[in-house]
C-alpha positions as CSV (number, residue, x, y, z in Angstrom):
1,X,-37.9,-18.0,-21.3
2,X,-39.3,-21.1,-19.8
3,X,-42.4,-20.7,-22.2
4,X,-40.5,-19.9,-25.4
5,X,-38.3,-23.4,-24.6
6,X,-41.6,-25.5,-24.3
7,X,-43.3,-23.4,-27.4
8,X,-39.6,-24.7,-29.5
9,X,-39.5,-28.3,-28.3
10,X,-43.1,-28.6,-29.3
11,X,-42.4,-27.1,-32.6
12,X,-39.8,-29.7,-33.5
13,X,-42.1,-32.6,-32.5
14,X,-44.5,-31.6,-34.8
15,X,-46.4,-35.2,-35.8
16,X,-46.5,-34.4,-39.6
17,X,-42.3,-33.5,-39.9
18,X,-41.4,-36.7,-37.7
19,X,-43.9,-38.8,-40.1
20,X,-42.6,-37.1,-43.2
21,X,-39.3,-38.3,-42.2
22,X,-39.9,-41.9,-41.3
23,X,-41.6,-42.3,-44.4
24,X,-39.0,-41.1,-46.5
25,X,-36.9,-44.1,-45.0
26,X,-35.8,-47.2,-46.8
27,X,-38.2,-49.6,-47.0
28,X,-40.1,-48.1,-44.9
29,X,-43.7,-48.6,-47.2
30,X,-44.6,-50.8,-50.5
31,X,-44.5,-49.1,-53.5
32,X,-48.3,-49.7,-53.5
33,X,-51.5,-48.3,-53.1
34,X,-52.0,-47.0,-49.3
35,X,-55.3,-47.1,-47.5
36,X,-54.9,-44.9,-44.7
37,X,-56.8,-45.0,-41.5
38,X,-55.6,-42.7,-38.5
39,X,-56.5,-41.6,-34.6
40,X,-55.5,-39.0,-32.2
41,X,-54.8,-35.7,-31.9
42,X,-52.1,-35.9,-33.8
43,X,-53.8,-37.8,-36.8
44,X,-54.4,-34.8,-38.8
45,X,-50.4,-33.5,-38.9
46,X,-49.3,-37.4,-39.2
47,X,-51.2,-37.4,-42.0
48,X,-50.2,-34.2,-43.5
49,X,-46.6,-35.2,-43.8
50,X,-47.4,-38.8,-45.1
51,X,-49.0,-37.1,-48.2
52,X,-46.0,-34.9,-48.9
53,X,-43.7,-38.0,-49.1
54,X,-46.3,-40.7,-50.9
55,X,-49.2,-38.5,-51.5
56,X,-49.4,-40.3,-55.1
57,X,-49.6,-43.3,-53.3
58,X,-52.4,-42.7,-50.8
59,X,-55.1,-43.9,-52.3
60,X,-57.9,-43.0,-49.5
61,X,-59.0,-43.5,-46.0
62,X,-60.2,-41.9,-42.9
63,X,-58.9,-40.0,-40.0
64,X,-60.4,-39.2,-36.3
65,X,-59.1,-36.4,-34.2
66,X,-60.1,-34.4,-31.0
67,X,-62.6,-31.7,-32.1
68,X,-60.5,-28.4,-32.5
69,X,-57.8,-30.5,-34.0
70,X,-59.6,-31.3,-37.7
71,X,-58.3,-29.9,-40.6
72,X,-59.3,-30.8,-44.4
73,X,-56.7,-33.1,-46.2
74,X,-57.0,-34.4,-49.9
75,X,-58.4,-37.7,-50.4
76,X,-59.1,-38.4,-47.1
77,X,-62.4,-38.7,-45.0
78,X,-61.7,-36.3,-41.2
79,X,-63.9,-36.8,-38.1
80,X,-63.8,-34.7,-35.1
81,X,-64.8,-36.8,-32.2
82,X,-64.6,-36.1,-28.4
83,X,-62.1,-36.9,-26.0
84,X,-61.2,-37.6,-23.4
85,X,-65.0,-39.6,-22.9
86,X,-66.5,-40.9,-26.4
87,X,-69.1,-39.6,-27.8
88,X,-71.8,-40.5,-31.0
89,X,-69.3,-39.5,-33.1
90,X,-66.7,-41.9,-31.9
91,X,-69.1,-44.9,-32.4
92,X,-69.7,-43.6,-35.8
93,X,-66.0,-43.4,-36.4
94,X,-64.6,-46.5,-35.1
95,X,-67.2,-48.6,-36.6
96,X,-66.2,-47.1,-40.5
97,X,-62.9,-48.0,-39.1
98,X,-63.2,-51.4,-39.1
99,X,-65.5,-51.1,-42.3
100,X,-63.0,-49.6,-44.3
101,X,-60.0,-52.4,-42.6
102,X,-62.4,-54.8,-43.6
103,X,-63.0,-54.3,-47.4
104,X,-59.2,-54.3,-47.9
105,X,-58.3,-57.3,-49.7
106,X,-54.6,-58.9,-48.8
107,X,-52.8,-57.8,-51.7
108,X,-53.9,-54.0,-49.8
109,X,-51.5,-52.2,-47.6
110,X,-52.9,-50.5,-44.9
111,X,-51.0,-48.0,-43.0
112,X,-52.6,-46.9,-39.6
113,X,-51.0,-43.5,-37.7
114,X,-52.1,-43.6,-33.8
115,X,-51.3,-40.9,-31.5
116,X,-52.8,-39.8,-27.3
117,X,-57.0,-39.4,-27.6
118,X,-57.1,-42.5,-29.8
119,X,-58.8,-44.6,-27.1
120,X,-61.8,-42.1,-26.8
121,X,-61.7,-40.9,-30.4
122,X,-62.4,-44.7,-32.0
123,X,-65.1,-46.4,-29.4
124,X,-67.0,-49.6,-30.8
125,X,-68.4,-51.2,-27.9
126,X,-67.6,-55.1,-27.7
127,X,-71.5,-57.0,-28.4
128,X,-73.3,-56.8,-25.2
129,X,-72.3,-53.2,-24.6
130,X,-73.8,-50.0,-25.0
131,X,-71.5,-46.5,-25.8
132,X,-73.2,-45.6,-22.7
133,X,-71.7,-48.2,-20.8
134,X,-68.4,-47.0,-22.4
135,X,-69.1,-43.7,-21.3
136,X,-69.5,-44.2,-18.1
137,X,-67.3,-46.6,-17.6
138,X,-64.3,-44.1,-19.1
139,X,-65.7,-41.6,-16.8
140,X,-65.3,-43.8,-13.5
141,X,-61.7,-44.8,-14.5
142,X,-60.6,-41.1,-15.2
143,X,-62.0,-39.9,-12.2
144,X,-60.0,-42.7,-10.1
145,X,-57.0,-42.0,-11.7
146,X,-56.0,-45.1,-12.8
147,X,-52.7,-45.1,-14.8
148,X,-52.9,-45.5,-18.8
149,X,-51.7,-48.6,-18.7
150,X,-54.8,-49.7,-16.5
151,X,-57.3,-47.3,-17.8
152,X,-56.5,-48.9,-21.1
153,X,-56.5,-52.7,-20.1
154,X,-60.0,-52.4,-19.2
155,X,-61.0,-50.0,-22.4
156,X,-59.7,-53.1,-24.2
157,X,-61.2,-55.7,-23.1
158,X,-65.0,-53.9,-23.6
159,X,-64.1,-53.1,-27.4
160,X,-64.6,-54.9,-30.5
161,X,-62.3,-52.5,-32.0
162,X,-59.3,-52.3,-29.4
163,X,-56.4,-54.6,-28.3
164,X,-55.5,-56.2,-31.7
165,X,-59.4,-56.2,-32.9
166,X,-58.5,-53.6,-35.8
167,X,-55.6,-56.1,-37.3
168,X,-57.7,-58.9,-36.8
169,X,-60.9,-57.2,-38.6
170,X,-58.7,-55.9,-41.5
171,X,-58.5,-57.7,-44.9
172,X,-54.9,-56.5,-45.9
173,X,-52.1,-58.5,-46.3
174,X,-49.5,-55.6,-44.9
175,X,-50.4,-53.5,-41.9
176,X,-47.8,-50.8,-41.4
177,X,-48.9,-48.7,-37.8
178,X,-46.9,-45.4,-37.0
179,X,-47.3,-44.0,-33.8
180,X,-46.2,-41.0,-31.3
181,X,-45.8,-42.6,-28.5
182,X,-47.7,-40.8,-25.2
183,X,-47.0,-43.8,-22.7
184,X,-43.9,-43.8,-20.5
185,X,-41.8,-47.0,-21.6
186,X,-43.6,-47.2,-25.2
187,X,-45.7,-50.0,-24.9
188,X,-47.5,-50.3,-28.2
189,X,-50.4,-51.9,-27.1
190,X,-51.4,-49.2,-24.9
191,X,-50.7,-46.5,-27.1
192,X,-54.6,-45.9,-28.6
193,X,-55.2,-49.3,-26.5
194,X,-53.2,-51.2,-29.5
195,X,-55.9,-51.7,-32.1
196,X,-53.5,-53.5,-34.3
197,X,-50.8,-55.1,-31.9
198,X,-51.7,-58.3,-29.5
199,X,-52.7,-57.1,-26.0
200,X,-50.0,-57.9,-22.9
201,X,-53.2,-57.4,-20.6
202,X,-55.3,-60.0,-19.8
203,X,-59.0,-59.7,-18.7
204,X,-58.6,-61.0,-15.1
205,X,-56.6,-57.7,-14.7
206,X,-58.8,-56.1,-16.5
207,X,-61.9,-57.1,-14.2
208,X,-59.1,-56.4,-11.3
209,X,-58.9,-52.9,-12.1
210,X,-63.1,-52.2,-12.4
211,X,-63.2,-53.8,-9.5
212,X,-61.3,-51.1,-8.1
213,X,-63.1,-48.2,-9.3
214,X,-65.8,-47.3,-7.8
215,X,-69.1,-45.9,-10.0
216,X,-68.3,-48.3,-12.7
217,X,-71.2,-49.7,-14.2
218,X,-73.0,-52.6,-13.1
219,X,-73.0,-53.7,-16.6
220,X,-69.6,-53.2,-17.3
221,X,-68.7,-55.5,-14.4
222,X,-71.2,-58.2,-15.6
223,X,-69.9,-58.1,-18.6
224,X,-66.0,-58.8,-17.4
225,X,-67.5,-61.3,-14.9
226,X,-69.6,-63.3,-17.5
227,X,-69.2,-62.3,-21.4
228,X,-65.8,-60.8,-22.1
229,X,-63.3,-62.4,-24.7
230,X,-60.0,-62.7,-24.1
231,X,-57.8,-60.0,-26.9
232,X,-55.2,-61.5,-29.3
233,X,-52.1,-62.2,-27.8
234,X,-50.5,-62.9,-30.6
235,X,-48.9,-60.8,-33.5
236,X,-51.1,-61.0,-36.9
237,X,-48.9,-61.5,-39.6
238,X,-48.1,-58.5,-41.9
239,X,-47.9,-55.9,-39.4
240,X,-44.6,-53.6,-38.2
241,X,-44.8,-50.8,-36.1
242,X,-42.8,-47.8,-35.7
243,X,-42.6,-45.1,-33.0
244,X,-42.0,-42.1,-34.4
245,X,-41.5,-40.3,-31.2
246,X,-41.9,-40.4,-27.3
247,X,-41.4,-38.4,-24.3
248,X,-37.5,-38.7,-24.7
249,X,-37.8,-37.2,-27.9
250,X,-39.7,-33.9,-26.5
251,X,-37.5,-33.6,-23.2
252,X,-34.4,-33.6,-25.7
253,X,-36.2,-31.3,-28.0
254,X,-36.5,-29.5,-25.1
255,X,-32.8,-29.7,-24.3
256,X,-31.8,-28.7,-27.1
257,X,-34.1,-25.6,-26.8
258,X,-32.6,-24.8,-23.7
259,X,-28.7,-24.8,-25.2
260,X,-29.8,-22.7,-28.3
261,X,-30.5,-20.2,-25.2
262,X,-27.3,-20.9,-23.7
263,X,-28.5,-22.6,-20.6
264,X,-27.6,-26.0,-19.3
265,X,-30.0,-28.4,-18.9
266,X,-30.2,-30.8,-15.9
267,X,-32.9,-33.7,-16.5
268,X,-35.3,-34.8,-13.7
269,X,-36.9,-38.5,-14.8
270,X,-40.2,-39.0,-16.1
271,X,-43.2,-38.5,-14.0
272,X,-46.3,-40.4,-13.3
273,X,-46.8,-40.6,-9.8
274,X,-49.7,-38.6,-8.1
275,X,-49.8,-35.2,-8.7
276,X,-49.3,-34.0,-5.1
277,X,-46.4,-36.1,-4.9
278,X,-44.7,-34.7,-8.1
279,X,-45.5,-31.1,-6.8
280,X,-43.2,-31.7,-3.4
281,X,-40.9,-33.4,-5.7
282,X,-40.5,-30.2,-8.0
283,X,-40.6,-27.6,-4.5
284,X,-37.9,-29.9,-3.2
285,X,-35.2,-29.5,-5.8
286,X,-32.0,-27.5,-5.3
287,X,-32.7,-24.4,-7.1
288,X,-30.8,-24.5,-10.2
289,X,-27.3,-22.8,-10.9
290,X,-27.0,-19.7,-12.6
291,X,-27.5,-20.2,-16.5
292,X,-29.4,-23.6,-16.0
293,X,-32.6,-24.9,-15.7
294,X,-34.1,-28.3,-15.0
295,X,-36.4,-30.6,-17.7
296,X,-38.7,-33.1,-16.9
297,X,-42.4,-34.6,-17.5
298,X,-44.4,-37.3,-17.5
299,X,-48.3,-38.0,-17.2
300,X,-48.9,-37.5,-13.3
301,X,-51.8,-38.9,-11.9
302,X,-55.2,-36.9,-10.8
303,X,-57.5,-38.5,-8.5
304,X,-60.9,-36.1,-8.7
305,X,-63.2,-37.7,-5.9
306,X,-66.8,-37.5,-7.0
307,X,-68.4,-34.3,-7.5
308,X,-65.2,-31.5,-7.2
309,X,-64.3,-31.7,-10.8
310,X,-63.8,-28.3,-11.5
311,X,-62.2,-26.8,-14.5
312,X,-58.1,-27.5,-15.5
313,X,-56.0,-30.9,-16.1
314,X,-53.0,-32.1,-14.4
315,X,-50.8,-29.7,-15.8
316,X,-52.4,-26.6,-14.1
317,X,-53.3,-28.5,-11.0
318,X,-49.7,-29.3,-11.0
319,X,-48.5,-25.5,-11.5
320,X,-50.8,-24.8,-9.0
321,X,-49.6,-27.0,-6.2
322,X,-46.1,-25.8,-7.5
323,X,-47.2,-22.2,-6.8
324,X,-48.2,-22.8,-3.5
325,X,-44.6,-24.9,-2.4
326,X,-42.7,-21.6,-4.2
327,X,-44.4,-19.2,-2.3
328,X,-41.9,-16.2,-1.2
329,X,-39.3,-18.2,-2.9
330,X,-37.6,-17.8,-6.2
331,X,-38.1,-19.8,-9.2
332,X,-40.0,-19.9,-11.9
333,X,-42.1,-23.0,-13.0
334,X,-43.8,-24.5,-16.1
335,X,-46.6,-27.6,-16.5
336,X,-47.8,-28.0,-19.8
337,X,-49.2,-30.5,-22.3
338,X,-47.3,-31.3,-25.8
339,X,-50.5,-31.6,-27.3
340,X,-52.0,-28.2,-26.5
341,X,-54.7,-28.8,-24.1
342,X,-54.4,-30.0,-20.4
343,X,-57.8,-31.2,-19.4
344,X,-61.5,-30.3,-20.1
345,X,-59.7,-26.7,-21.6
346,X,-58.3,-25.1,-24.5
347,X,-54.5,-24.0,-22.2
348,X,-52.0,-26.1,-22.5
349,X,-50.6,-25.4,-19.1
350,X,-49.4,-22.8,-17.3
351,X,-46.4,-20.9,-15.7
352,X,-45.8,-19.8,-11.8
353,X,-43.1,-18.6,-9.7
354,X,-42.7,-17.4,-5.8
355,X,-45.4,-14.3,-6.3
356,X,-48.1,-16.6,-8.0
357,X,-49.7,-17.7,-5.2
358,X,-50.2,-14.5,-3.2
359,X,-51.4,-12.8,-6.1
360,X,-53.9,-15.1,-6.0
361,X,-54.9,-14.7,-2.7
362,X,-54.4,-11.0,-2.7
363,X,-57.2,-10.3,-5.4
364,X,-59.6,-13.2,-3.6
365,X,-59.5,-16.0,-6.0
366,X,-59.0,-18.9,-3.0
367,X,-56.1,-20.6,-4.3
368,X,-56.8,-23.2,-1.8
369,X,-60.1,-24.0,-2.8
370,X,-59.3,-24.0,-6.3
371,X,-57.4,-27.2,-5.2
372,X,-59.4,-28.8,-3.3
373,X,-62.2,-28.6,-5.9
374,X,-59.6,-29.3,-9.1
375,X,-60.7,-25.9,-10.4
376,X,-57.2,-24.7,-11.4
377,X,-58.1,-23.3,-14.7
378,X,-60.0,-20.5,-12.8
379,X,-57.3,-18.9,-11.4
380,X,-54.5,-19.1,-14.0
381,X,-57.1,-17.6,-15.9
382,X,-57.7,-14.9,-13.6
383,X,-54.2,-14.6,-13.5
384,X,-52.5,-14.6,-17.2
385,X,-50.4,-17.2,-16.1
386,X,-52.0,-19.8,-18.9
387,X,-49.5,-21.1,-21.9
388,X,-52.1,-21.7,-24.8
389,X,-50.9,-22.9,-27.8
390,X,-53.8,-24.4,-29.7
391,X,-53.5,-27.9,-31.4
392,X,-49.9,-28.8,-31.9
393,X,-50.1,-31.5,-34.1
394,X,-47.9,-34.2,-31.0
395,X,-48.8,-35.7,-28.0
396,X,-45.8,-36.7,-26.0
397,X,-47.0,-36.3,-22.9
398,X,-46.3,-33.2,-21.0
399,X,-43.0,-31.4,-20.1
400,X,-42.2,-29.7,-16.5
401,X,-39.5,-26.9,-16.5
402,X,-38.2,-25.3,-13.9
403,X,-35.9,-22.8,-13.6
404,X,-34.6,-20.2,-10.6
């Protein structure tokens, strides 16, 4: 049950219905030629429904998306990149990016669609900067588990592409930026690292938080210390944005889900403390009444210390932990990703109760261990207790049900 309510609030956040409707809005685009440049996982689907409502009007541009997530659209260039750490093919696409932004002239409109992975999937190093030092420097952040809003301060001030670059680089008059929103509170300039919106960062905090992180790159900090401009802080003109969704709209997606089942739901806030700490959260609750469940999410924190990155994201490590706080208890519990994938693999998630954990233990696959080296995927795997959807065409941050 749990399962079919996450697979139907995903389904009705589906990036290319919420942009076909936003762009069927008053006023919502010129009645001009549309150049069209898009990143995410969600790019592809944002895209989609775009063209059903102005396809006429589209008049060419390229998209970047997470590699699994591409899919051939008319008119317009795709690249698969990688994500969550750029690769070749990120350079390659970020820098047409700004190509294409720049050959618009200002009686162009460009309309740019951002979704979660956009940071990784567009990567121009700032001058002075190799993708290496991007690389690595990405790698050192996610393995801290610094929050978005950190990760991304830095990631914008070592990009010529990043934290209003995009909007400054591009030639057209009108800038019209559509986004799903994977970033508690909505703040547009962390959402892809706000490529076309001024940057509420500042570099001192920037160079605060690689201080912090240990393994960052030598050249990285140099760079910070010595060579790094400040980002616009200031709104070019021409440009609106819109959200077209966030992680309220999936929890009441998934409310509503819940009521079509005839079960109340009870919501627990948004989540993005550390992982552990959410886990004892969720184990802690009352279970819930007969005929209800509980509905919450959030981006919790994982902090991988070097060299015990196994296999699984914060959704499974979550279920895990979960698993482990249910066990000879009753309840049934679900950690999953809006997007599809959780992590370095193709689940989204995955589902426990009270039994999970001594299955686990009963056919030998160390449960314990599994945690301690952040190897989850292993033994949900083992298991059958996965949820795999496959692309989803949203990112709005995961959703955690729980249910007696």
């Amino acid at each position: 049950m749990l399962e079919q309510v996450f697979r139907e609030a995903v389904a009705a956040c589906e990036g290319g219905a919420l942009m076909h409707a936003a762009a069927g809005a008053p006023d919502a685009l010129p009645a001009t030629p549309l150049y069209l440049l898009g990143a995410g996982k969600a790019a592809v689907a944002m895209a989609r429904g775009l063209l059903e409502r102005v396809g006429p009007q589209v008049a060419g541009g390229q998209l970047t998306t997470k590699r699994g997530h591409g899919a051939a659209l008319p008119g317009l260039e795709v690249i698969e990149a990688a994500h969550p750490v750029p690769d070749e093919s990120s350079l390659a696409a970020g820098r047409e990016a700004l190509a294409r932004a720049g050959a618009l002239s200002i009686h162009d409109t460009l309309v740019v669609l951002l979704s979660g992975g956009a940071s990784a999937l567009w990567c121009v190093p700032a001058p002075g900067l190799s993708l290496a030092d991007k690389r690595a420097a990405t790698m050192a952040l996610l393995r801290a588990g610094v929050d978005i809003g950190r990760l991304n301060a830095v990631r914008k001030h070592l990009s010529a592409l990043k934290g209003g670059r995009l909007a400054e680089a591009a030639g057209a008059g009108t800038i019209s930026v559509f986004l799903l929103s994977d970033v508690l509170g909505d703040a547009v300039d962390v959402v892809g690292s706000g490529p076309c919106v001024p940057d509420h960062s500042t570099l001192a905090e920037a160079l605060a938080v690689a201080r912090s992180v240990p393994g960052l790159p030598d050249a990285v900090l140099r760079f910070l210390e010595q060579g790094a401009d400040e980002t616009p802080k200031r709104m070019r003109d021409g440009v609106t944005v819109r959200v077209l969704g966030n992680h309220d709209t999936l929890r009441a997606a998934a409310t509503r889900a819940a009521l079509g089942r005839g079960l109340r739901a009870l919501a627990v806030p948004p989540d993005a403390d550390d992982v552990a700490a959410c886990a004892t959260r969720w184990a802690g609750l009352a279970p819930a009444p007969p005929g209800a469940l509980y509905v919450g999410g959030g981006e919790p924190t994982v902090r991988a210390p070097l060299g015990r990155l196994g296999r699984g994201g914060r959704a499974q490590h979550l279920a895990l932990l979960v698993a482990r706080a249910l066990r000879g208890r009753g309840g049934v519990f679900l950690a999953a990703g809006s997007d599809g994938t959780d992590g370095s693999t193709e689940a989204a998630g995955a589902i426990v109760d009270g039994a999970t954990w001594a299955e686990a233990e009963r056919r030998g696959l160390d449960p314990e261990a599994a945690l301690e080296s952040f190897d989850s995927h292993r033994v949900h795997a083992a298991l059958g207790t996965l949820v795999s959807t496959g692309p989803t065409g949203t990112n709005l941050l995961d959703l955690h049900l729980y249910a007696a």
